[in-house]
C-alpha positions in Angstrom: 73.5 140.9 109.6 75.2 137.3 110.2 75.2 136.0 114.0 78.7 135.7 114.9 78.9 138.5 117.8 77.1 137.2 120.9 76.0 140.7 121.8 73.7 141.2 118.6 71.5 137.8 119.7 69.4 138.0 122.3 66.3 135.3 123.7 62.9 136.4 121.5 65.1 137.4 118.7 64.2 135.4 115.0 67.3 133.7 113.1 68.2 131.7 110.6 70.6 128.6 111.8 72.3 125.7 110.2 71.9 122.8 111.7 75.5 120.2 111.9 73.5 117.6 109.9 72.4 120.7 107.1 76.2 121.9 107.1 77.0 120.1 103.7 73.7 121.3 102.2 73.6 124.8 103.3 69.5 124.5 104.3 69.1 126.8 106.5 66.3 126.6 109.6 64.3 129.8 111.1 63.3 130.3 114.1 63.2 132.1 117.9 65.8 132.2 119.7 65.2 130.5 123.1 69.1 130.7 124.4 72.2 131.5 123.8 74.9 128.4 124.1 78.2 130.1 123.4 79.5 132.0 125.7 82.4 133.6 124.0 81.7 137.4 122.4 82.8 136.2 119.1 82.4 133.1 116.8 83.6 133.1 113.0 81.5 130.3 112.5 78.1 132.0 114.6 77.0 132.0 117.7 75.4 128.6 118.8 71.7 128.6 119.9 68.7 126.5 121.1 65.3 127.6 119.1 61.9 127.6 120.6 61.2 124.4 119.2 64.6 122.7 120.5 66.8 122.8 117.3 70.8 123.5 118.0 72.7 125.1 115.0 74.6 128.2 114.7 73.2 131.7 113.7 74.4 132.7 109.9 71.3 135.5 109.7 69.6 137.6 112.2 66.0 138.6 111.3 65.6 136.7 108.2 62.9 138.0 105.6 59.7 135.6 105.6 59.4 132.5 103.8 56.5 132.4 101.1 
């Protein structure tokens, strides 16, 4: 599931973001969702959020399987 609908991301929830300096690359970061910072129902680029550990970047998975 990607995270461009606001109502699928919720505070607790683990994602995958990019980050605006990983954009070029493509890394992506995982995390918890602490907030949501779009406020719009819909972004075709992902709903922007703030992780647990303070990383900003826009949601591209929602519940991404675990890194090895």
């Amino acid at each position: 599931m990607d995270g461009q609908y606001r109502k699928d991301i919720y505070p607790g929830l683990k994602v995958a973001i990019i980050l605006k300096k990983d954009q070029r690359s493509g890394k992506l970061t995982t995390g918890i969702v602490q907030n949501l910072l779009t406020s719009a129902a819909y972004h075709s680029r992902g709903i922007k959020v703030r992780l647990e550990d303070g990383q900003v970047g826009r949601v591209t998975e929602i519940d991404p399987p675990d890194e090895d």
